[in-house]
N, C-alpha and C positions, 0 to 999 in steps of 0.2 A: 517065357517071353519077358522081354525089359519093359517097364512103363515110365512113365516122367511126371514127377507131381508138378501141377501148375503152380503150387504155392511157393514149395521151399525146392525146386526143382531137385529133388533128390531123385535117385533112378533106383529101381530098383525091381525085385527079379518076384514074379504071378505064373502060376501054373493054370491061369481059368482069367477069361476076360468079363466084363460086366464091371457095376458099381461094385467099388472095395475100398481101402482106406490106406492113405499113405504111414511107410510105418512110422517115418519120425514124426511128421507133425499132428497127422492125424485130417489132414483134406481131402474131402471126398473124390475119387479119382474112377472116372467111367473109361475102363484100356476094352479097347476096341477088339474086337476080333482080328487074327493074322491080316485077312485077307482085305481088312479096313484099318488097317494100320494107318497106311497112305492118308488116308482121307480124313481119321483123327474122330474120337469120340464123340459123344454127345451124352445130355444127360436125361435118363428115359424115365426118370421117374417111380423105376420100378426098386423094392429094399436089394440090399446084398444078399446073393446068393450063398447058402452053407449055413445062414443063419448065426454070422459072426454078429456078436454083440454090439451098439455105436459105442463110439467114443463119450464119454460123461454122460451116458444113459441118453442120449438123443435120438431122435428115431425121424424118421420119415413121416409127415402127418397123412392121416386117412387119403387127406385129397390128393395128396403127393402119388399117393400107392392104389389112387382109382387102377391100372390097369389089373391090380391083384385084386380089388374088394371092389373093383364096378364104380361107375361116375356116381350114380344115385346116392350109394350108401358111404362113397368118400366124403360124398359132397355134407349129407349129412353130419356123418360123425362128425367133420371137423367143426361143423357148423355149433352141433349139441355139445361137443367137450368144452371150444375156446369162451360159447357165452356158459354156460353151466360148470363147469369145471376147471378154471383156468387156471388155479394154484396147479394146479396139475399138469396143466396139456402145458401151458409156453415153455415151464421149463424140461419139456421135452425136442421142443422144436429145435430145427437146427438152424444156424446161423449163415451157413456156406449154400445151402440149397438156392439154385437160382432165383430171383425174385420173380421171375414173369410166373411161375406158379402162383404165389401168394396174390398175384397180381388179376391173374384170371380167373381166382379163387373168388375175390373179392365183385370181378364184373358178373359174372354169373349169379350172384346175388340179389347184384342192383338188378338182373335184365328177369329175373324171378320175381322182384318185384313190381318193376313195370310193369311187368305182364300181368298180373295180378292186380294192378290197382286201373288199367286202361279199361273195364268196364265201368268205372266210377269217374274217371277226371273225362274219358274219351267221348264215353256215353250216355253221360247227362244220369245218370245213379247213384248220384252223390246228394243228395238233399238235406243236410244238417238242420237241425232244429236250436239255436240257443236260448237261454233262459232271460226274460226280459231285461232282466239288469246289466246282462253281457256284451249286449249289442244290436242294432238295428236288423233284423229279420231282412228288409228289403234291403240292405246294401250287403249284406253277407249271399243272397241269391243273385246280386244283380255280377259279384265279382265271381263267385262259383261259374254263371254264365259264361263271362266271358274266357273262363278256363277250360271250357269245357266243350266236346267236337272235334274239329280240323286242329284249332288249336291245343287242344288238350294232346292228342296225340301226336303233335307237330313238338312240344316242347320236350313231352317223354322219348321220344325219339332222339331227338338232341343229347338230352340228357344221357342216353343209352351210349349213341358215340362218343361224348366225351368225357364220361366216366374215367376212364383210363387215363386221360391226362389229364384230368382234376386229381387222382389219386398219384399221380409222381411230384404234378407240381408241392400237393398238400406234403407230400411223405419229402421233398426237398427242400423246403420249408421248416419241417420238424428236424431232417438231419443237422443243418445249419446251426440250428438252437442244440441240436448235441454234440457239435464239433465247439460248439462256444463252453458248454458246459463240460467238456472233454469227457465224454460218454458216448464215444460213436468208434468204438477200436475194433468193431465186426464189419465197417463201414455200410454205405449206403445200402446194401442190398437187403441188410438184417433189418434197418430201417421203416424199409418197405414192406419188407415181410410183417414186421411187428404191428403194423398198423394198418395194412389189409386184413392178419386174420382178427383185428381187434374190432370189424365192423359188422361181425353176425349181429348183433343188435338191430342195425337198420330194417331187416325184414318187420321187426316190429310197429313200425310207424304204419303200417296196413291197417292197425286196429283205428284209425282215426275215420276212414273210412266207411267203417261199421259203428263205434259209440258217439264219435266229433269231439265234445266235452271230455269224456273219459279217455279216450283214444288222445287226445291232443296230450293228457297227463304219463301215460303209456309211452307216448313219445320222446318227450323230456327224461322222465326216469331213463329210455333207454338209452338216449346221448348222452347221459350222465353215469350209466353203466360201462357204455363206448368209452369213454378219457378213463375210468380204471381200467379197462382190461387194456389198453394202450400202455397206460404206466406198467402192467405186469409186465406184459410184452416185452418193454424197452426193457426194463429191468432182467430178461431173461437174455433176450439179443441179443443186448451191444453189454452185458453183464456187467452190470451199473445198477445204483440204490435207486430204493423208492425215491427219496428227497431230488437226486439228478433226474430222473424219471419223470417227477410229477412237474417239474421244471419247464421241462424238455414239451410236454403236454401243454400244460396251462401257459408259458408265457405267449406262445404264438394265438391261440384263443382268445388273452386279455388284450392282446394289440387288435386282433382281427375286430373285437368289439368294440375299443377306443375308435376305430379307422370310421367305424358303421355309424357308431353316434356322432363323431364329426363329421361324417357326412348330410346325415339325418339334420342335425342342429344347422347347418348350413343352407341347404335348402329351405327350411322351415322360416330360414332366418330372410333369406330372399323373396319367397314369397309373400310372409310380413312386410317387407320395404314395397314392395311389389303395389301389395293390395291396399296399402298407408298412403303411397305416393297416388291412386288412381280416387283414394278418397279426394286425398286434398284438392286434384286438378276438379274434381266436382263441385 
């Protein structure tokens, strides 16, 4: 049978349908069975059958190939390689793989987490202790309070649905910064990929819930684990240097934080004039 690559529309002749690889350019191409020809492939996630080799050693990640190795154990591996082993795994990944994989790879994460942490913000199980020099005891329980219950589960909830468009807007945002730094030739989709599977970290801010103090350190370390395995990523991706990479990272971060402290100093700044002007008229 004849297939048609999407990429470099070359045509060319398969004796077996499923995922295979265009010969010239090497884009992943899903030829439909005869009898769904009409109707046009789709991409199932599942590796190439015969066990032909990828192109530059890339492969399909765990979670790509859940229907062969089970959701569980995709979910994991990918999870245990990309934070433990990432010299390793990105430059595995592939580039052309749809994104909305890497995309639902990422919400099942966050919704793991959720889940996990709504005994604590949902139902009042959170009780941190800090150390007298850190902070007022009663305004740290009076704000836990109000997080916690209808609201607590009202906000994780929110959070759960619009995870997915926080993570295009964030990953659209980042591409922009790599199309400025001309580091983005796999386009948007590698993008995405690169920095959904670079957020297995996040599971880790759970520990804040169990130590507070220690947990809150754990958490930092691992948003700071998060921006390197991003730079790998991009560096694997869109197959660009660290220095474009770390660019590509941290400059939208250091605005995101200029925006935050001008906000912060603005407010701060009103409420001073605020609370000045209410003295004088006294």
């Amino acid at each position: 049978m004849d297939a048609r690559c999407p990429r470099c529309s070359t045509v060319f002749t398969t004796d077996r349908s499923g995922i295979q690889f265009c010969p010239n350019c090497g884009q992943q191409v899903d030829v439909p069975e005869p009898a769904q020809a009409a109707a046009g492939g789709r991409f199932t996630g599942e590796p190439p059958p015969g066990g032909s080799p990828l192109p530059a050693h890339r492969e399909l990640t765990p979670w790509e190939r859940r229907k062969e190795v089970g959701v569980v154990r995709g979910l994991f591996e990918t999870w245990k390689r990309s934070v433990f082993s990432p010299k390793q795994f990105f430059p595995t990944v592939r580039p052309d793989v749809p994104w909305t994989e890497a995309l639902f790879y990422a919400w099942i994460l966050h919704a793991l987490t959720v889940a996990a942490s709504l005994p604590f913000i949902g139902f009042g199980m959170f009780h941190p202790t800090l150390p007298p020099e850190l902070g007022d005891q009663a305004q740290v329980s009076e704000a836990l309070r109000a997080m916690s219950g209808t609201t607590g589960i009202g906000q994780a909830l929110v959070s759960l649905v619009l995870y997915p468009l926080f993570l295009l807007i964030a990953s659209a945002i980042y591409h922009v910064v790599a199309m400025l730094f001309g580091a983005a030739q796999n386009g948007f989709g590698a993008t995405v990929r690169a920095f959904c599977y670079s957020l297995g970290p996040n599971v880790l801010g759970l520990s804040v819930y169990v130590f507070f103090v220690f947990g809150l350190c754990i958490t930092m370390a691992a948003l700071v684990w998060e921006s390197v395995l991003f730079v790998l990523a991009l560096v694997s991706l869109q197959n660009t240097t660290v220095g474009k990479a770390t660019g590509i990272v941290v400059v939208p971060d250091i605005l995101l934080c200029c925006c935050c402290g001008f906000g912060i100093s603005a407010v701060a700044a009103g409420m001073s004039q605020m609370l000045g002007g209410g003295s004088r008229s006294i």
